[in-house]
C-alpha positions as CSV (number, residue, x, y, z in Angstrom):
1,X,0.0,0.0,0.0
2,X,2.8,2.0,0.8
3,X,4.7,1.7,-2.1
4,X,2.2,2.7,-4.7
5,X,2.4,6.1,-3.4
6,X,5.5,6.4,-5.1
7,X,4.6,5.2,-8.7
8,X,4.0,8.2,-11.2
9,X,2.6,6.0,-13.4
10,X,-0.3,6.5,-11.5
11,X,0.6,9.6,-9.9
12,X,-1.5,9.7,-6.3
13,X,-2.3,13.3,-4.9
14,X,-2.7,12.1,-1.6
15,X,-3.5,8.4,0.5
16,X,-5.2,7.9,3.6
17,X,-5.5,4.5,4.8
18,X,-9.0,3.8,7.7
19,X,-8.4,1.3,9.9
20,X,-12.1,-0.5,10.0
21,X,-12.1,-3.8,12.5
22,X,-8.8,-5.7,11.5
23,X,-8.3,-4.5,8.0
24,X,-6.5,-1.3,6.7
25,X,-8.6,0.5,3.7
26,X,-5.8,2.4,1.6
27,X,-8.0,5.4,0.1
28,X,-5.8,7.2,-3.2
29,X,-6.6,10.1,-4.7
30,X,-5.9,10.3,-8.3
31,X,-6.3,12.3,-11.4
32,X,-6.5,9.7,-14.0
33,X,-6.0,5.7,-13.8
34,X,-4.6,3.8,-16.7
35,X,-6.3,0.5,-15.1
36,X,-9.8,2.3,-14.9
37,X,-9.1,3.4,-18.6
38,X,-8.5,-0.2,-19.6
39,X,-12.3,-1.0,-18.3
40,X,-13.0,2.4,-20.5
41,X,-11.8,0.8,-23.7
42,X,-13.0,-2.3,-23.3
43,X,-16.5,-0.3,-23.3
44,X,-15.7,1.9,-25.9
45,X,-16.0,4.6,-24.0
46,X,-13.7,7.6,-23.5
47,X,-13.2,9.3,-20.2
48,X,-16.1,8.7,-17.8
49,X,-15.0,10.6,-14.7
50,X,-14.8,14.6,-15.5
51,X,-12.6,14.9,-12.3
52,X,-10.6,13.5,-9.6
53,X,-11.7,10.3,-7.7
54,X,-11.2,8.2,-5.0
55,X,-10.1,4.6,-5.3
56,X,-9.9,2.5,-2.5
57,X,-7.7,0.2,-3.2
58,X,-6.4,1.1,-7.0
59,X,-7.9,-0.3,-9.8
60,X,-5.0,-2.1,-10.5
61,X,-5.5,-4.4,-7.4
62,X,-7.8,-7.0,-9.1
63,X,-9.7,-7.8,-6.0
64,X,-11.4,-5.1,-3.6
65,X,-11.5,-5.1,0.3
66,X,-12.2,-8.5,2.3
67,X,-15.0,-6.8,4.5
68,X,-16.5,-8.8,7.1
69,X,-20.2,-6.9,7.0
70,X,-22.7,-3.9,6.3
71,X,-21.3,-1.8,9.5
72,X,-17.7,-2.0,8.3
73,X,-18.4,-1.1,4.4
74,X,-20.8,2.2,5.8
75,X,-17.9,2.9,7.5
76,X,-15.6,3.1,5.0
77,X,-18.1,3.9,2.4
78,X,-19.0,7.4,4.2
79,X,-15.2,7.7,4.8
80,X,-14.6,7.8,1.1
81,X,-17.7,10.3,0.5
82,X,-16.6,12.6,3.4
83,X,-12.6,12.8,2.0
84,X,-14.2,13.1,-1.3
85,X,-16.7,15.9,-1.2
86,X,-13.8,17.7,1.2
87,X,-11.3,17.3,-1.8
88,X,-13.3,18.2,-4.3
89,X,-13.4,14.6,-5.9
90,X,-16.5,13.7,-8.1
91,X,-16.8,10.0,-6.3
92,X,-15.3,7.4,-4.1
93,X,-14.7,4.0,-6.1
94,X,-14.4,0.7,-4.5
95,X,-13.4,-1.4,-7.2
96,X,-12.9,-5.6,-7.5
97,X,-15.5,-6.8,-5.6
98,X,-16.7,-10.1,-6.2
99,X,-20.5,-9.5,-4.7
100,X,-21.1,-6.2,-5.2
101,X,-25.1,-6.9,-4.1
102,X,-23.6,-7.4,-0.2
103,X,-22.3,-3.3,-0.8
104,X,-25.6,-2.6,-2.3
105,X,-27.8,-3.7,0.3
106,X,-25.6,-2.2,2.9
107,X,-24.8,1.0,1.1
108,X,-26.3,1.5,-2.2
109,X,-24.3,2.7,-4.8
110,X,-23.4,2.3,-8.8
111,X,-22.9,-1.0,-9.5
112,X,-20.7,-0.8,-12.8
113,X,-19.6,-4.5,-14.5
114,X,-15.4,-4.3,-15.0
115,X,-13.1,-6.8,-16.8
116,X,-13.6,-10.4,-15.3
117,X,-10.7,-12.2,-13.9
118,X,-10.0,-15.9,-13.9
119,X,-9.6,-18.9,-11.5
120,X,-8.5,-22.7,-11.1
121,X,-7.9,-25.0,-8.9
122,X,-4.0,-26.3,-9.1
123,X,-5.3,-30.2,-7.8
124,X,-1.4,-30.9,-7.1
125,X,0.1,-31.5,-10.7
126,X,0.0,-30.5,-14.3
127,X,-1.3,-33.5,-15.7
128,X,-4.1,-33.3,-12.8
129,X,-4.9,-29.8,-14.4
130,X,-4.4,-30.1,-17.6
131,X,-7.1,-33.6,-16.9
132,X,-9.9,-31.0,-15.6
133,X,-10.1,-29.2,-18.8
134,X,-13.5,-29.6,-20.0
135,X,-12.9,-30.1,-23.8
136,X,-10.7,-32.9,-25.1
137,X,-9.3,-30.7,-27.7
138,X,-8.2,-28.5,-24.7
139,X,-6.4,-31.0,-22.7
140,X,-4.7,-31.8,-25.8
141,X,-3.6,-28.3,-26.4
142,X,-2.7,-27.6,-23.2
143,X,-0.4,-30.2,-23.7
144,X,0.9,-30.0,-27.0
145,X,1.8,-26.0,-26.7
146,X,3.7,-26.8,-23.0
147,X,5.6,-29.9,-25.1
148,X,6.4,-27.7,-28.4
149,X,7.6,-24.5,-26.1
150,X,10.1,-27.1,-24.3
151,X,11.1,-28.3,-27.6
152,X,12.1,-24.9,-28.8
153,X,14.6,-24.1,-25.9
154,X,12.3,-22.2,-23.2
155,X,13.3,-22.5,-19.8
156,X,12.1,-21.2,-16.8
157,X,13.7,-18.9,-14.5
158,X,11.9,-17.9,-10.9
159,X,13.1,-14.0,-9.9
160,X,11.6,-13.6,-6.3
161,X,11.7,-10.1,-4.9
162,X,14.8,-8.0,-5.5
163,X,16.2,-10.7,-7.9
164,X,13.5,-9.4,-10.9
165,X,14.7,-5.8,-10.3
166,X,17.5,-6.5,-13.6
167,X,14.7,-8.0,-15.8
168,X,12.0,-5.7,-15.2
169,X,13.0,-3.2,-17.9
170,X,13.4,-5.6,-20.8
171,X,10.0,-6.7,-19.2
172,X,8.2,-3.4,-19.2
173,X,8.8,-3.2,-22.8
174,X,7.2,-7.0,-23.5
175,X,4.4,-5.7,-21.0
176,X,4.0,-2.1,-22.9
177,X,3.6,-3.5,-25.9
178,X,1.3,-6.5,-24.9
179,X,-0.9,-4.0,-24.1
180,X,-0.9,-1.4,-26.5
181,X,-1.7,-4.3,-28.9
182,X,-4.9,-3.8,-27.3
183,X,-5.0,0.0,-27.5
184,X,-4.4,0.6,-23.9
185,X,-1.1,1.9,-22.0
186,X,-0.8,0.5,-18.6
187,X,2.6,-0.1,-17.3
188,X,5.9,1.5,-17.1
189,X,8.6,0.0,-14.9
190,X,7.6,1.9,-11.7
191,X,4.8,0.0,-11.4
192,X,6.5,-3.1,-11.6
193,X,9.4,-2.3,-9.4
194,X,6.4,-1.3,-6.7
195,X,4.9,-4.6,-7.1
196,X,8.4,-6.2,-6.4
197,X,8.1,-4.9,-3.1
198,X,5.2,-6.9,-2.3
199,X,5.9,-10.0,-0.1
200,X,5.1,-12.8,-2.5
201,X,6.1,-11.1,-6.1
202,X,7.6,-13.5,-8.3
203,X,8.9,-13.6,-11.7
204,X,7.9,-16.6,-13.9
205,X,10.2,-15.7,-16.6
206,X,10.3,-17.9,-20.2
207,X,14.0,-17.4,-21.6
208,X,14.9,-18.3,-24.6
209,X,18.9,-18.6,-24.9
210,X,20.2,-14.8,-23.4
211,X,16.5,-13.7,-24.3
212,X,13.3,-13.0,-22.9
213,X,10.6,-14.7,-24.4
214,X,8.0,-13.6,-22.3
215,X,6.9,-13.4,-18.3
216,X,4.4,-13.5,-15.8
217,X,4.6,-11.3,-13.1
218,X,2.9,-13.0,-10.3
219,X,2.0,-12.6,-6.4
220,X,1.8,-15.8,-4.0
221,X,-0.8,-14.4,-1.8
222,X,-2.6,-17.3,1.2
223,X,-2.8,-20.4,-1.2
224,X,-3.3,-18.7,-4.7
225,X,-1.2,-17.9,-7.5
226,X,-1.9,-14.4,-8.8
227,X,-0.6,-13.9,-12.6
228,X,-0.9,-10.2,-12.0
229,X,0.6,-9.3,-15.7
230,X,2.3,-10.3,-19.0
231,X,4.5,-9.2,-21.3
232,X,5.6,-11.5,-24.1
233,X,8.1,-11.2,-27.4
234,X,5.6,-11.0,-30.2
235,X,8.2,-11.7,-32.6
236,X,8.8,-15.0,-31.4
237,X,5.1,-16.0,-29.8
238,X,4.1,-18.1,-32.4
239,X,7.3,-20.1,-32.9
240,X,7.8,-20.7,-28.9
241,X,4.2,-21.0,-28.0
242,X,5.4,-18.9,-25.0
243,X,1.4,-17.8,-23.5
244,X,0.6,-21.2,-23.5
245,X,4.2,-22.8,-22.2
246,X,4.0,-20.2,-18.9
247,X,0.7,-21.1,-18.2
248,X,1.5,-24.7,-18.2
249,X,4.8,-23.6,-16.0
250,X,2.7,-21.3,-13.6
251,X,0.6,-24.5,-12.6
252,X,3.5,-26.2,-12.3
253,X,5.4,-23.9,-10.3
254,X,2.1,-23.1,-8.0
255,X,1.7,-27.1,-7.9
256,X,4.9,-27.5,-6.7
257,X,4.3,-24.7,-4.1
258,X,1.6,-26.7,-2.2
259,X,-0.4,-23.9,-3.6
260,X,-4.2,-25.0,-4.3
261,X,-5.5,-21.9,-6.6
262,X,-4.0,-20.1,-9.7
263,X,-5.6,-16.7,-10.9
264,X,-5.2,-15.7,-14.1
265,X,-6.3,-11.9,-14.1
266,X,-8.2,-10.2,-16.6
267,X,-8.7,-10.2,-20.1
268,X,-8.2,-13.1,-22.8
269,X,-11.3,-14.5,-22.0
270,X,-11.9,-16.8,-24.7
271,X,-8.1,-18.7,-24.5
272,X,-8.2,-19.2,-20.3
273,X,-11.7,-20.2,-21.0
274,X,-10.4,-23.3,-23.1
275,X,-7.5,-23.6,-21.0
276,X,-10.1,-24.5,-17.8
277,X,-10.4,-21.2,-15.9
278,X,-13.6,-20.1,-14.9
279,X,-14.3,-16.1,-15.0
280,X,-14.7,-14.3,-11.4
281,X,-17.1,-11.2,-13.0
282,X,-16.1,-8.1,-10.9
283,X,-18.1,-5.0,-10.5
284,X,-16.8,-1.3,-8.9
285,X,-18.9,0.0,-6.3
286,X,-19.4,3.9,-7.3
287,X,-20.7,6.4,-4.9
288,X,-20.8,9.9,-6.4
289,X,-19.8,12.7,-4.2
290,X,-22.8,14.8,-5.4
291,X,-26.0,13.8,-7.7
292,X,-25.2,13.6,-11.8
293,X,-28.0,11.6,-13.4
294,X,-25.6,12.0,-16.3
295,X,-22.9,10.5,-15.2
296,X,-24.3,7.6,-13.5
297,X,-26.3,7.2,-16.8
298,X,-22.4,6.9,-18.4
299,X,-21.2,4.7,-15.7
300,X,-24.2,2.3,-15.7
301,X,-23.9,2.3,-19.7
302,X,-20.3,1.3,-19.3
303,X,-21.0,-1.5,-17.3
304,X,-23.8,-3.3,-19.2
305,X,-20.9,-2.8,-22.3
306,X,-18.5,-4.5,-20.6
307,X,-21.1,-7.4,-19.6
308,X,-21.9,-7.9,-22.5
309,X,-18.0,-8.2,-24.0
310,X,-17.4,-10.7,-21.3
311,X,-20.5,-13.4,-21.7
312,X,-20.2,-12.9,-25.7
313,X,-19.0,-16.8,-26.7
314,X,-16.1,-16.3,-28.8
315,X,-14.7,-12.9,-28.4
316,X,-12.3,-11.0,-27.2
317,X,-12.6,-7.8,-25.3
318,X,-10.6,-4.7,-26.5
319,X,-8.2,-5.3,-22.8
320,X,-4.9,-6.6,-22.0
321,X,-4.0,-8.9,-19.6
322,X,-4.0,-6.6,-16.0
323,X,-4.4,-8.3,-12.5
324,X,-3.7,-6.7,-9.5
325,X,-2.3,-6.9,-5.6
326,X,-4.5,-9.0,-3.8
């Protein structure tokens, strides 16, 4: 929480952090969000918000606050609302919840539909995964690209902590690019040398010879494996099958971990899907600092867009792959 103060990526005004029960609530006030823009695109939108808000935690965390009940989220709720009609913000945000109708019912609020992430269970091995995949053609893909990857050299290096800091530029770029493939800019290397910080951060890094193929930057958090982003050599994708080959290694690694959940963010619905993920939808919670029938009217509109991009069989929303600190 601390350490994304410092990132001007997503350059934070100020932070308060509410203690409520046993859990900390970091509150940032921000400008502009390149994770809450990703949600924008995916809608088609531009710009929703005509001011500053309030993000408790930051949209780039894909899951919201582990409240234990109505008292605590009024709590925080009219903690957000106070600092943001004080500061002049147009709305408090409490993005990544899982069931946003336990905020509603306590709170109210704007219930707006973001990017879904993903979820399996590890069961202890990769041929036990790889056996739970629904469709026999998937199993046999799974396979097949984690077999042809090996065959073409890639090897997997684990960076913990500090010992990613000398890889994360190379992997900003693979990451930058990933997602500007998908007309979004999310990361520059502040962000990922914040998230290095975080007790857990790994580096699941494919390398190919002296090169990086591609990576997952991921966070062991309780007994899940958070894939919390990509970045990946398009030039050599195809030939080294590296997507598919990390995924196969992530299980791996997070099987050999005693680990019992994988997560594989958000985005790239359609490929996780056949690779035997199941999608976590996730809604923001948005409580406007003063009445705008306008822009609720924007934010509901964005949510039924992105709803609507995520149960579509067979396509793929306009988003790159972006998780979050857990």
């Amino acid at each position: 929480m601390l350490a994304w103060q410092q990132v001007p990526t997503e350059p934070v005004h100020e932070a308060r952090f509410l203690r409520a029960g046993p859990m900390i609530a970091p509150f940032y006030l921000v400008s502009e969000s390149r994770a809450w823009g990703a949600f924008e695109a995916e809608a088609g939108m531009d710009r929703v918000w005509p001011g500053r808000v309030i993000f408790c935690p930051s949209p780039y965390a894909t899951y919201g606050l582990d409240v234990t009940g109505p008292e605590q989220i009024r709590a925080i709720v009219a903690h957000g609302l106070a600092w943001a009609r004080e500061s002049g913000a147009v709305a408090a945000v409490f993005p990544g919840l899982r069931d946003p109708g336990t905020w509603m019912d306590a709170a109210g609020g704007i219930a707006v539909r973001t990017t879904g992430s993903h979820e399996a269970p590890v069961r202890g091995s990769v041929d036990a995964f790889q056996g739970a995949i629904h469709s026999k053609r998937g199993r046999r893909e799974f396979g097949r690209q984690w077999r042809r990857g090996t065959e073409a050299g890639l090897r997997l290096a684990v960076l913990p902590g500090e010992e990613m800091l000398p890889v994360l530029p190379k992997f900003t770029t693979l990451a930058a690019a990933a997602a500007e493939r998908h007309g979004v800019a999310l990361y520059d290397v502040d962000v990922f040398r914040a998230v290095a910080q975080v007790p857990g951060a790994v580096l699941l890094a494919a390398e190919h010879g002296r090169d990086l193929a591609g990576a997952f930057l991921a966070l062991r958090h309780d007994h899940t494996l958070y894939l919390w982003a990509a970045g990946l050599d398009y030039g050599s994708l195809h030939d080294l099958h590296t997507y598919s080959w990390l995924f196969a290694e992530s299980v791996k690694y997070a099987a050999a971990a005693g680990l019992a959940m994988i997560d594989a963010g958000r985005g790239n619905y359609l490929v996780k899907r056949r690779m035997g993920f199941t999608q976590v939808p996730l809604n923001a919670l948005c409580y406007l600092a003063h009445p705008d029938p306008a822009l609720a009217a924007a934010l509901t509109e964005m949510g039924r867009r992105i709803a609507v991009a995520s149960a579509a069989p067979g396509t793929e929303p306009a988003v790159a792959v972006v998780g979050g600190i857990p």
